[in-house]
N, C-alpha and C positions, 0 to 999 in steps of 0.2 A: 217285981224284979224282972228286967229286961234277960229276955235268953238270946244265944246265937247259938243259930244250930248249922253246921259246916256238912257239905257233901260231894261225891265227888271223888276223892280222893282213889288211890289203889297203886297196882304196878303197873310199869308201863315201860315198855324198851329204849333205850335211847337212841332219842332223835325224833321218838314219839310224843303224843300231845293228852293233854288233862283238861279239862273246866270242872272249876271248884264250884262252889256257890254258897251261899248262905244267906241265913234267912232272921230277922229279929221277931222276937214274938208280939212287939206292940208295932204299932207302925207308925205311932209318934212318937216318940220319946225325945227331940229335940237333935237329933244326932248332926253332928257337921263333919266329921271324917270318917270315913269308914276302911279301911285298910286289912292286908293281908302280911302278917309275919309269918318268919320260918324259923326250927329249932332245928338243927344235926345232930345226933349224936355226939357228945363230947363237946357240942360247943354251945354261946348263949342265943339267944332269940336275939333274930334279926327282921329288920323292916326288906320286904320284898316289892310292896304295892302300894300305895296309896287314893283317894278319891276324895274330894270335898263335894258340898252339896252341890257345888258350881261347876261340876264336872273337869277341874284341874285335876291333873295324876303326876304322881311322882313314881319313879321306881328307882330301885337298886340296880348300881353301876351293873353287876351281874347277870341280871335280866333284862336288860332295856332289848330290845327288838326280838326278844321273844315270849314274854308275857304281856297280857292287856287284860288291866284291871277298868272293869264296869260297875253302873250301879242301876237302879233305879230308886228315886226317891220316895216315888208316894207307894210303895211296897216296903222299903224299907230293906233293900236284898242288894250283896255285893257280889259280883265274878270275879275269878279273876283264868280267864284261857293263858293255858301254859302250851308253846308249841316247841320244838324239839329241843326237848326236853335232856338233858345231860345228867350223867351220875351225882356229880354234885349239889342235884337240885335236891335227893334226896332229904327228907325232913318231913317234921309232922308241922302242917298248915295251921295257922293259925287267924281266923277271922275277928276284927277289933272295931268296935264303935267309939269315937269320941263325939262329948257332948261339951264339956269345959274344955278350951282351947290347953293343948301342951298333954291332955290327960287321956288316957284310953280308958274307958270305967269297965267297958261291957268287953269280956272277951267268948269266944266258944272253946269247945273242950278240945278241938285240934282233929285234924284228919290226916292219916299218914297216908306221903304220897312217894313212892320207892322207884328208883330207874334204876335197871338193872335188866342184861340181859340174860 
């Protein structure tokens, strides 16, 4: 069973900056997306980051020109640098591997990341 293990995470003031990371335990398993969601408090899990093996990214309207999601492949390990950062960004991180297109199989346990000053 593939794991993700997320790190990185903590408090940080706003305006301030994070990099996540994470890490697969096998470093084939087939994966072609590898991305980053976020949960808030009271609300559902949202797509923040994305990355294909082809180095295309996607982000949420939200983050665009201050998050930048990385990968490398033959490690099998995703980033994603958060730079000033806002209270809203507030939420526990969420790192995801897809290997069947449409599908996220592999998730990690999440890492809370808190702006607040």
């Amino acid at each position: 069973q593939v794991q993700l293990v997320e790190s990185g995470g903590g408090l940080v003031q706003p305006g301030g900056s994070l990099r996540l990371s994470c890490a697969a335990s096998e470093s084939d398993f087939g994966v072609n997306v590898m991305g980053w969601y976020r949960q808030a408090p009271g609300k559902q899990r949202e797509l923040a980051a994305t990355i294909n093996s082809d180095g295309k990214t996607n982000y949420a309207d939200s983050v665009k020109g201050r998050f930048t999601i990385s990968r490398d492949n033959a490690e099998n390990t995703v980033s994603l640098q958060m730079n000033n950062l806002k209270r809203e960004d507030t939420a526990v991180y969420y790192c995801a591997a897809s290997v069947t297109a449409g599908n996220y199989e592999y998730w990690g346990q999440g890492t809370q990341v808190t702006v607040s000053s």
